[in-house]
C-alpha positions as CSV (number, residue, x, y, z in Angstrom):
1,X,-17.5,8.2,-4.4
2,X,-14.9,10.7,-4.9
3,X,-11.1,10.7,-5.9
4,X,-8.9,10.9,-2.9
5,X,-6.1,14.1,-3.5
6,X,-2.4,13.5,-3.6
7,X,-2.4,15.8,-0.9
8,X,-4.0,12.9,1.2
9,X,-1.7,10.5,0.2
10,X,0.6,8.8,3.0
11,X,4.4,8.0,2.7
12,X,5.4,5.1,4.6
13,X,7.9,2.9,5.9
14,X,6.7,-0.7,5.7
15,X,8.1,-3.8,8.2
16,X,7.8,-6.9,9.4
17,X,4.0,-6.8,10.7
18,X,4.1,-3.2,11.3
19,X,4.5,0.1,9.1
20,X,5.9,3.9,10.3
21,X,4.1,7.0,9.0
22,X,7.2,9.0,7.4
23,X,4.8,11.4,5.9
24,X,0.9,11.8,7.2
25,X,-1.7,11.2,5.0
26,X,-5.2,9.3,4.7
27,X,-4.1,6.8,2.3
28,X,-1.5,5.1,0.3
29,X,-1.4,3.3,-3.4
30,X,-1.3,-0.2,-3.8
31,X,1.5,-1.1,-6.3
32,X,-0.3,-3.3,-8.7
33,X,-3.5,-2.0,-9.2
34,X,-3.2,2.3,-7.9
35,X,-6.4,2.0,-5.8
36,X,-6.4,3.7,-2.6
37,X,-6.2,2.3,0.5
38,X,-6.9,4.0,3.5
39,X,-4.4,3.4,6.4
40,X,-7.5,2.0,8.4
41,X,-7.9,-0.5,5.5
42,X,-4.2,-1.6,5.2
43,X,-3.4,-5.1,6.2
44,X,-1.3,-6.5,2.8
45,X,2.2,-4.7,2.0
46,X,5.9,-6.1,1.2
47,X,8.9,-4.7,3.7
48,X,11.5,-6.0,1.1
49,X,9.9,-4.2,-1.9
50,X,8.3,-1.4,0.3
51,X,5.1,-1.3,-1.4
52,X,1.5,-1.7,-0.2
53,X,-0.8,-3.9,-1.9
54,X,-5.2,-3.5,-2.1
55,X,-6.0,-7.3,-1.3
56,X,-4.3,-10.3,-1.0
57,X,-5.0,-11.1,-4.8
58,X,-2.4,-8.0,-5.8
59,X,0.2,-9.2,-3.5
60,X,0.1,-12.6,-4.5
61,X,0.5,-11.5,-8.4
62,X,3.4,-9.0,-7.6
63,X,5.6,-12.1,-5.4
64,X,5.0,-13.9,-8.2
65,X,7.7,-15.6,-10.2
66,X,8.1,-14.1,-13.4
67,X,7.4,-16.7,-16.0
């Protein structure tokens, strides 16, 4: 498997349900963890902290309450 480049990485604007490509790319980073996530594969992202998230698992941890 190899490394995805920066080069390839995406910048987006995330929303309710939907997201805008502000800068093209093949992937973007979830927050929590840095994997990639290819724009096919994104389905888990926060439009209030603007962040994407790997799997359901990272976005649960990061709207976590801070204990």
């Amino acid at each position: 498997m190899t490394t995805p480049k920066a080069s390839d990485e995406a910048t987006l604007h995330y929303g309710d349900g939907e997201f805008a490509v502000l800068r093209p790319g093949r992937f973007v980073r979830c927050a929590v963890s840095a994997r990639a996530i290819p724009l096919e594969a994104l389905r888990y992202w926060s439009a209030e902290h603007q962040e994407a998230y790997f799997s359901p698992e990272e976005a649960r941890s990061r709207m976590a309450p801070v204990q």
